[in-house]
Every structure is written in structure tokens, then in C-alpha cells.
N, C-alpha and C positions, 0 to 999 in steps of 0.2 A: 261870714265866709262868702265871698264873692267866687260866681260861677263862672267861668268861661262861655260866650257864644257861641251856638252851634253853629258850625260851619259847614256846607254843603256837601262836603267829604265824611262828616261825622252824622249826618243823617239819614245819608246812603248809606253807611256803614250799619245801621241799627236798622233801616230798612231790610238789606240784606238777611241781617243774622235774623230778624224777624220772620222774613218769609221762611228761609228753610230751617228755622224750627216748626212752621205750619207744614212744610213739607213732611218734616221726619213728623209729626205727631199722624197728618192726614194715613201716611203710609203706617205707618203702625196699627192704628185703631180701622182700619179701613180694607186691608188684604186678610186674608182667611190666613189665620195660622197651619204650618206645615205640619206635618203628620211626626213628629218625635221620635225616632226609635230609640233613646234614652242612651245614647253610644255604642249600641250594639250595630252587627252591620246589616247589611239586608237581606240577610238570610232568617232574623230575627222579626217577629210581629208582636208586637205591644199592644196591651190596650188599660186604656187610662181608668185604673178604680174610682169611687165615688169618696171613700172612705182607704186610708194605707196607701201602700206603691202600689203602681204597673205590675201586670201579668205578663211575662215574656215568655212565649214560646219558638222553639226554633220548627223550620219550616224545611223538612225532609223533601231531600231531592229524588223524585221516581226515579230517574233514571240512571242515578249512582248502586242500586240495590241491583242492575239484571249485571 
């Protein structure tokens, strides 16, 4: 099977998709993951067991009780 020569356009091209798959991986492994509230909204606070699911407790407004 004969290859076709890369062409200047096809090296940039694989250049490209090269770097920003270094970009998407740098950023993934490299930013602190965000705080999960697991779909609940932010009245809700989670926290991540070691073993089974998340503990979710909801977070009482003082000042809807006076």
C-alpha cells in the first residue's frame, strides 16, 4: 500500500489536534476539581463518603423561621 506525502497542510493539521489535546488533558489533570453538589441546588451540602454515596444535608435558612 503506498502512503501519500505529507503535505504542509496535513502536518499543521495533526499539529494542531496535537497541541489541544495537550491543552484539554494539561487542564483536566492540572485545575482542582469543583465542589459536586451531586444535582441538588445550593441550599444542599454534600460530602463525599470513603466507602457508599454522599451525605446530603439541606442547610436551614435562619431567617425564614422569625
Amino acid at each position: 500500500m503506498n502512503w501519500p506525502y505529507l503535505r504542509r497542510g496535513d502536518i499543521a493539521g495533526i499539529v494542531l489536534m496535537a497541541l489541544m489535546c495537550a491543552v484539554i488533558a494539561f487542564l483536566l489533570l492540572a485545575l482542582p476539581p469543583r465542589d459536586h453538589n451531586f444535582g441538588f441546588g445550593p441550599e444542599w451540602q454534600c460530602a463525599r463518603m470513603d466507602d457508599g454515596d454522599p451525605i446530603c444535608v439541606r442547610l436551614v435558612d435562619k431567617d425564614a423561621a422569625k
